[in-house]
C-alpha positions in Angstrom: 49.1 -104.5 -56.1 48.1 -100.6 -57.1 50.8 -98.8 -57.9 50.8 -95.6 -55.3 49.7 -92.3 -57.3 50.3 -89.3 -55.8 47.1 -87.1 -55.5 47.0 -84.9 -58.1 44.5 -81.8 -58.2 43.1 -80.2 -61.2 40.8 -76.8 -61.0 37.3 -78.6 -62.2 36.0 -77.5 -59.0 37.2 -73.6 -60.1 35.4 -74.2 -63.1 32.2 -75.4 -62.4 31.9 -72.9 -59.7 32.9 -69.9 -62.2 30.0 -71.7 -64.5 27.4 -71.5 -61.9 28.4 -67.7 -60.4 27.5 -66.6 -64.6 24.4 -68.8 -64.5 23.3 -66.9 -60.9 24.5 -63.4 -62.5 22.1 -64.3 -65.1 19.7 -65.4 -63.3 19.2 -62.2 -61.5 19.7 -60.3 -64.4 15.9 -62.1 -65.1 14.4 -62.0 -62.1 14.8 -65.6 -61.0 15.5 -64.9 -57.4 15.3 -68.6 -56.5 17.1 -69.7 -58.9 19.9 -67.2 -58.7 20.2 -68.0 -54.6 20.6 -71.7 -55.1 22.9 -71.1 -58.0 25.1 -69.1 -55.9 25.4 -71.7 -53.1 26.3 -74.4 -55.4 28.9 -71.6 -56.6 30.0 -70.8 -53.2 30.2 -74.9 -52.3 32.5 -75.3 -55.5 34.3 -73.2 -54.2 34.9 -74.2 -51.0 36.4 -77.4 -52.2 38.6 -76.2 -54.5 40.0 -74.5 -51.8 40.1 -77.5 -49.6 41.2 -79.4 -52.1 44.0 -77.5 -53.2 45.5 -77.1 -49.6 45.0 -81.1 -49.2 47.0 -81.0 -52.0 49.6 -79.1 -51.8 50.3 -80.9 -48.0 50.6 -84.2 -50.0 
């Protein structure tokens, strides 16, 4: 039927959270607290599955 593709990983996840650690940086720069904490937890969430991603990966 489907031909079987291996997984393959690529480092959105890396970027996005890079994206959203600047945004949080800048958002404290301003003095949007709220803003800046949520910004870092989607940060530290991106990263988190990169990193779980990668290791899936590299086991496959």
């Amino acid at each position: 039927m489907f031909p079987l593709v291996p997984l393959q990983f690529s480092g959105e996840f890396l970027q996005y959270a890079i994206v959203f650690f600047v945004l949080a940086i800048l958002a404290a720069l301003v003095g949007a607290r709220g803003i800046a904490g949520i910004t870092m937890e989607i940060a530290r969430l991106f990263v988190l599955l990169f990193i779980v991603l990668a290791v899936i990966s590299l086991l496959l």
